[in-house]
Structure formats: structure tokens, C-alpha cells
C-alpha positions as CSV (number, residue, x, y, z in Angstrom):
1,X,-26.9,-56.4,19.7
2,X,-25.2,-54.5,22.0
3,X,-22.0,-55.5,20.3
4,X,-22.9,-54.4,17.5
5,X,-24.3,-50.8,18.6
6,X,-20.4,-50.4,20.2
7,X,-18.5,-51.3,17.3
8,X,-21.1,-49.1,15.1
9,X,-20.6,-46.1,17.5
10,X,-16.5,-46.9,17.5
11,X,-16.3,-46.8,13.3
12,X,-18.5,-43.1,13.9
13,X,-15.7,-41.9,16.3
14,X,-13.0,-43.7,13.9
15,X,-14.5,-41.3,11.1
16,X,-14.8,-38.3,12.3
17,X,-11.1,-38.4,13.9
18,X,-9.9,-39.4,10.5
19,X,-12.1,-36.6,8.9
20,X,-10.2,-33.4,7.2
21,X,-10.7,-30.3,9.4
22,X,-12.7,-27.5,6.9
23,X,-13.3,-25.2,9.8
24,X,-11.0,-23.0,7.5
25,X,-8.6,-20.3,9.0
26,X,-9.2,-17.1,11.7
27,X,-8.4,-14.4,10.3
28,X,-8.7,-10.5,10.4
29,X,-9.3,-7.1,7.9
30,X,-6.3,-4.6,7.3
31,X,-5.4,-1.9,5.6
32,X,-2.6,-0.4,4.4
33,X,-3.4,3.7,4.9
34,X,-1.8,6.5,3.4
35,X,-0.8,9.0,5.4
36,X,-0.2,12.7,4.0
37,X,1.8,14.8,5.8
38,X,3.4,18.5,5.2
39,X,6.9,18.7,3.7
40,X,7.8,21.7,6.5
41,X,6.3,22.5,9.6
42,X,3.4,24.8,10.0
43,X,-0.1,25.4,11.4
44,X,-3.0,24.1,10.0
45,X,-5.3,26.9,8.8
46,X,-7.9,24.9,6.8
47,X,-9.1,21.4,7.1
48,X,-11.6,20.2,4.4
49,X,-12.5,17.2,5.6
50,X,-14.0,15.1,8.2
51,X,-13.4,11.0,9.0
52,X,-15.2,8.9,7.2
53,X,-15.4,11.6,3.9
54,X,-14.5,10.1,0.5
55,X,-11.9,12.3,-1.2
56,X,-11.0,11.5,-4.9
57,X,-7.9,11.6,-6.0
58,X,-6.3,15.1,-6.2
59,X,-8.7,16.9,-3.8
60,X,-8.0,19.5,-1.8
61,X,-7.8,18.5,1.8
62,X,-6.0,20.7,4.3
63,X,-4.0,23.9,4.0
64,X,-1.1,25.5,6.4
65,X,0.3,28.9,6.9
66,X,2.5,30.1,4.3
67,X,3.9,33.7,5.4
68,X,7.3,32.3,5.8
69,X,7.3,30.9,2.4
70,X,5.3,33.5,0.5
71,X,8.4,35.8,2.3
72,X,11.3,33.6,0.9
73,X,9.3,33.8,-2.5
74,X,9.8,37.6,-2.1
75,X,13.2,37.7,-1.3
76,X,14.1,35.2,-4.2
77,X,12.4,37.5,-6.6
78,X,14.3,40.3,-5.3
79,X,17.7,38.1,-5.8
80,X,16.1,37.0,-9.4
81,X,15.7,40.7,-10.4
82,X,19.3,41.4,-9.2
83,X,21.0,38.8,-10.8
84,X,19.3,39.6,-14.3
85,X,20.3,43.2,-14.5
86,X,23.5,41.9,-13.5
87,X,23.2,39.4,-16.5
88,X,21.9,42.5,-18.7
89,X,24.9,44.7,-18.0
90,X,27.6,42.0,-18.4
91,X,25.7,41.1,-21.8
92,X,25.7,44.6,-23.2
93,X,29.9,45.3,-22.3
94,X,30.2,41.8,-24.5
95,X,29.0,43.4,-27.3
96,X,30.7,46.6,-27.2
97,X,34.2,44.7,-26.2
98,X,34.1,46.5,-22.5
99,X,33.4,43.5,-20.6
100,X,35.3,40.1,-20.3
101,X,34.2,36.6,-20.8
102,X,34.8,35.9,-17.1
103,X,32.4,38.7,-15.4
104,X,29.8,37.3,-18.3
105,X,29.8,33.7,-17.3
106,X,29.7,35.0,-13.6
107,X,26.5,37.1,-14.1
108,X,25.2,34.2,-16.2
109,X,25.9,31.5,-13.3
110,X,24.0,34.2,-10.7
111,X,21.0,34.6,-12.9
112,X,20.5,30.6,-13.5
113,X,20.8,30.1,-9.7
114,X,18.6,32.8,-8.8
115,X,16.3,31.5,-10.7
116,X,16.6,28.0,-9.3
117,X,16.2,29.3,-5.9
118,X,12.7,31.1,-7.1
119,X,11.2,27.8,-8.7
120,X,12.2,26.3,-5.4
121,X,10.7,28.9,-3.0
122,X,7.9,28.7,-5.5
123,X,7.4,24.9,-5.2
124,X,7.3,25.2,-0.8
125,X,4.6,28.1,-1.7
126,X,2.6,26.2,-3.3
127,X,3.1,22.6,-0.9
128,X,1.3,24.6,1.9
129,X,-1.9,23.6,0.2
130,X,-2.3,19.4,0.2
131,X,-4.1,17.3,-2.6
132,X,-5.5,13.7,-1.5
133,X,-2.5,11.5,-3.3
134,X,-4.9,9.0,-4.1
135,X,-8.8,8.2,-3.8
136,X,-10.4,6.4,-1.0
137,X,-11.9,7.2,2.3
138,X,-10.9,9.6,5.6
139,X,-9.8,7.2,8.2
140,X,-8.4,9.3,10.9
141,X,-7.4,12.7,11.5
142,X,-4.3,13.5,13.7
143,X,-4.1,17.5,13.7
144,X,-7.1,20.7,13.5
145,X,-7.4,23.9,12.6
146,X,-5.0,25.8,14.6
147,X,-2.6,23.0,16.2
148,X,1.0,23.1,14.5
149,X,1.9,20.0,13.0
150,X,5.6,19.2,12.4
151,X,7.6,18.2,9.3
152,X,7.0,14.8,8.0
153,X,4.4,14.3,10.6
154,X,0.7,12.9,9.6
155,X,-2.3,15.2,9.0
156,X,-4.6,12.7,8.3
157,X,-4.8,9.2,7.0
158,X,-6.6,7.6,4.0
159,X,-7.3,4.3,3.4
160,X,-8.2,3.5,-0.7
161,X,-10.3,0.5,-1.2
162,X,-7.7,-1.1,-3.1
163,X,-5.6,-1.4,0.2
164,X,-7.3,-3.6,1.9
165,X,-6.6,-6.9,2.9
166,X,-7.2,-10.3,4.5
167,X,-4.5,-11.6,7.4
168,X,-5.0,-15.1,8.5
169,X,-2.6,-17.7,10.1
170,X,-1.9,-21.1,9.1
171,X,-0.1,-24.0,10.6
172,X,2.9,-25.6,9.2
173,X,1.1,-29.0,8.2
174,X,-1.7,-26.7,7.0
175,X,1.1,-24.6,4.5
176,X,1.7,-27.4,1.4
177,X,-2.0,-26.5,0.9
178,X,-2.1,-22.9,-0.3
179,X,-0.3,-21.4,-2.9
180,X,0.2,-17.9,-4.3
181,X,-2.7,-16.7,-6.2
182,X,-4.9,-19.2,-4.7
183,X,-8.6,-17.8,-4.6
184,X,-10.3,-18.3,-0.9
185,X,-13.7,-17.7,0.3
186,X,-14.2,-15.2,3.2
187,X,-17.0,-15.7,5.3
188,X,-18.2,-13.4,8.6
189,X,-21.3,-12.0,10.1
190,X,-23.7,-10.3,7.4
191,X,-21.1,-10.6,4.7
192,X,-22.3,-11.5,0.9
193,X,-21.8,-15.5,0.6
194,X,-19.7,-14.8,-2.7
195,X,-17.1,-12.8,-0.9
196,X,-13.2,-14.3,-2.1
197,X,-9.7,-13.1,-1.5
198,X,-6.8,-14.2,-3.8
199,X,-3.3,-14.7,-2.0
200,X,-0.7,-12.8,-2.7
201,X,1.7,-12.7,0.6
202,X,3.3,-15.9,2.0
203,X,5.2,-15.3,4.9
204,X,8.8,-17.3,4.5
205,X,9.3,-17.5,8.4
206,X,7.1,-19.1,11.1
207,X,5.9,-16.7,13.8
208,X,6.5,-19.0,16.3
209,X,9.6,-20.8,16.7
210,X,10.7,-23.9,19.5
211,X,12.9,-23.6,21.8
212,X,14.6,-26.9,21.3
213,X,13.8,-29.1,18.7
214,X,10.8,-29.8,16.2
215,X,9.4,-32.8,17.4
216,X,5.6,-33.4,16.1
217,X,3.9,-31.8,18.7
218,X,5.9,-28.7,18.5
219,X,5.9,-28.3,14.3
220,X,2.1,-27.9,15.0
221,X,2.5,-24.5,17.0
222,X,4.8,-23.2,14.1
223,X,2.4,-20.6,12.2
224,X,3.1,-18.6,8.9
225,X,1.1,-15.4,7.9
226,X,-1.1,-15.1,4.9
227,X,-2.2,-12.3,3.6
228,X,-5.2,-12.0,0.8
229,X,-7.1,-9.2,-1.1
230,X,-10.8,-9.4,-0.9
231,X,-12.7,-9.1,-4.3
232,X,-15.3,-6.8,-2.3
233,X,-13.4,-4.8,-0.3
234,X,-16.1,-2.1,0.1
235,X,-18.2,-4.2,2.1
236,X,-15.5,-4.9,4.8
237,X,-14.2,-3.3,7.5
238,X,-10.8,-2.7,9.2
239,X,-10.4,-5.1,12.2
240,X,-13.3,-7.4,11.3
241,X,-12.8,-11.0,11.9
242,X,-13.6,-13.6,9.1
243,X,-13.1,-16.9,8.4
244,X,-11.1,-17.8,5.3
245,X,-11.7,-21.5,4.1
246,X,-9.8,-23.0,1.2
247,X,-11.5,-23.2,-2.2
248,X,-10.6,-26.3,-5.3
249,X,-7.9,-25.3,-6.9
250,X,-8.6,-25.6,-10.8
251,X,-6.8,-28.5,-12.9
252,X,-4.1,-27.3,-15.2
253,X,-4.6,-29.1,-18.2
254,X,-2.2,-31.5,-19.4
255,X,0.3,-29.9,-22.3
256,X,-0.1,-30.5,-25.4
257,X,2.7,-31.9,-27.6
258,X,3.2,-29.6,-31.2
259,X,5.1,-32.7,-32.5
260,X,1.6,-35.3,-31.8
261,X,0.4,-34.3,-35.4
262,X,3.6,-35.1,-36.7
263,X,4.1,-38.3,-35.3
264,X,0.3,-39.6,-36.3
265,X,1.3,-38.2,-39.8
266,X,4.0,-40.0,-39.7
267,X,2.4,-43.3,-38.3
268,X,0.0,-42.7,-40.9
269,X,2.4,-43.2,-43.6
């Protein structure tokens, strides 16, 4: 009896060494943010919204200064207005055989590029006042009301719903078994139990690489980033860890042939 109990309990251990791991993969939430920052640098006079806000697409969000560029906007009119009387005169000796084609197409060249230079001062006039680029929520603000922010330099960060994603690691045995636009299922703490992600990253270089040679042991510690977007992705949240667990792939049904009628037609005959 006792024999028998040992080689029962050594075919249980046998099993469950031989059994496929479906613990699934670690893995984390990310988001690609947007940041919106000035095209010039100025001092931030209004601010119109607050972390965590939901802005839609094309609302207004912050405002800077604009004295210096409502200034050049002035001085380019004042060029504008030059340059067209300018253009004016040379126009009227044309006509009346006074003037020569060379002083026309002189005047004609200052007007068009005092004009240029209006629509541009016009344009950094009107950049002082930012529109959210896209819709989504506040994540962080970096600068407020009354702190001078440089050029190219983030006011604030949004994050649309659309950015976010899944990053989980898998090992290099693990890799043969997912494939681009493979669905998975994401599980974590109070999330809905019909929560998926579809693949669309595969990283082509392991994260890890050995200093010497891949034996066995070291293949196993070479990794490769995934990344995934969720199907819900407004009930996650940035840095929230999940589990990510592989779901059946569907069959592809075997092609069929145009020429099968054909041949059983043929046959037939």
C-alpha cells in the first residue's frame, strides 16, 4: 500500500512539473501624453484648467502675455501701410508713362512681403492663446499663472483615452506564442472580468542580453517587450499593474479552391 501511495504522489508531482504555466504575464498601464507647449516664450496669464479636468478637443486651456507680439503686429501694419502707398504711386506713374517697370516690380515685391510679415506677426498674436490639440483628460500641469515658461517647454500634459496602453514582458521561449493583433485578457484588482487588449508592439530586441553565450539557462533571462491597447481604457489607470494571460487564437479556415466546382463538374462528366 505504501508503494502504491508513493508512486501515486510521484505521477501528481510528474504532472504538475509537466503542466503549461497559465499564470500569464506581469505587466503595467502607460500612456502616451500629449504635451502642449507655447511656440515663444512668455508668462502665463490665464490657466483654465485644473488636473484631472476633461478638455475636448479645441478648448481653450491657457493663455500668455502677448504685448510683444500685439507690438510687432503694430509695426508690421505700419510697414504694410508703407509699402502699399508705395505700390499705389509706382502703379499710377505706370499708367501715365512716368514710372519704370523696375521701380513697379520693386514696390510690388515690398507690398507682398509686407504683407507676409503681417499674417506672420498675426499668426504669433493669435498662438498666445492655446486650444487642447486633442480630447482626453488633464494629467499634470508644469507652469501657473504668473511663472514664465520657455519656448517649446510643456504647460501641461493630456493624456486621451485612446493613448493608453498595456506593457508586459515575455520570455524568449514564451515569444513563438503571441503574435501581432493577438487579443489578451487583462486582469487586476476591481477590474471588469471582460477587460482585453489587442497587441500591436513586438519588441524585435531582447532587453536583456548574455554576456557570453546562450546556453539554456541564459535564453530564459532574455525578455522582449509587448505592448497592448486595452478595449476599456477608461477604467484603467496609469501605472496599474495587471496581469495579461493569453487568450485561443481563432482557426483560420482552410481556403477554398475556385477551381473545386470545376473539377466535380468535370468528374461529373
Amino acid at each position: 500500500m505504501m508503494r502504491m501511495i508513493g508512486i501515486a504522489a510521484l505521477g501528481l508531482v510528474l504532472a504538475a512539473c509537466s503542466a503549461p504555466n497559465n499564470a500569464g504575464y506581469q505587466g503595467w498601464v502607460e500612456a502616451d501624453l500629449i504635451f502642449v507647449s507655447p511656440d515663444e516664450a512668455g508668462r502665463v496669464v490665464k490657466l483654465l484648467v485644473r488636473e484631472g479636468d476633461e478638455v475636448a478637443s479645441g478648448a481653450k486651456i491657457y493663455q500668455l502675455d502677448d504685448d510683444l507680439q500685439q507690438a510687432d503686429l503694430n509695426q508690421s501694419n505700419a510697414s504694410l501701410l508703407n509699402a502699399r502707398q508705395t505700390f499705389d504711386r509706382a502703379q499710377s506713374l505706370m499708367k501715365t508713362g512716368s514710372g519704370t517697370q523696375a521701380n513697379f516690380d520693386s514696390a510690388e515685391a515690398s507690398l507682398r512681403i509686407a504683407e507676409a510679415r503681417v499674417n506672420t506677426s498675426q499668426t504669433r498674436l493669435t498662438r498666445r492663446i492655446a486650444y487642447a490639440p486633442v480630447s482626453g483628460s488633464v494629467q499634470q500641469i508644469y507652469f501657473r499663472e504668473g511663472e514664465t515658461v520657455a519656448a517649446m517647454r510643456p504647460i501641461l500634459s493630456i493624456m486621451p483615452p485612446g493613448n493608453m496602453k498595456i506593457r508586459f514582458f515575455v520570455s524568449e521561449p514564451e515569444l513563438p506564442k503571441l503574435a501581432l493583433g493577438d487579443d489578451v485578457r487583462i486582469t487586476c484588482d476591481g477590474c471588469a472580468p471582460d477587460l482585453t487588449a489587442k497587441i500591436y508592439f513586438i519588441a524585435t530586441t531582447a532587453e536583456y542580453t548574455p554576456p557570453v553565450i546562450y546556453s539554456q539557462e541564459e535564453r530564459a533571462k532574455l525578455v522582449y517587450l509587448i505592448q497592448a491597447r486595452p478595449n476599456r481604457p477608461d477604467v484603467l489607470r496609469v501605472g496599474q499593474p495587471v496581469s495579461v494571460a493569453l487568450l485561443p487564437r481563432t482557426p483560420t479556415p482552410p481556403a477554398t479552391s475556385s477551381t473545386a466546382p470545376a473539377e466535380a463538374a468535370g468528374k461529373a462528366r
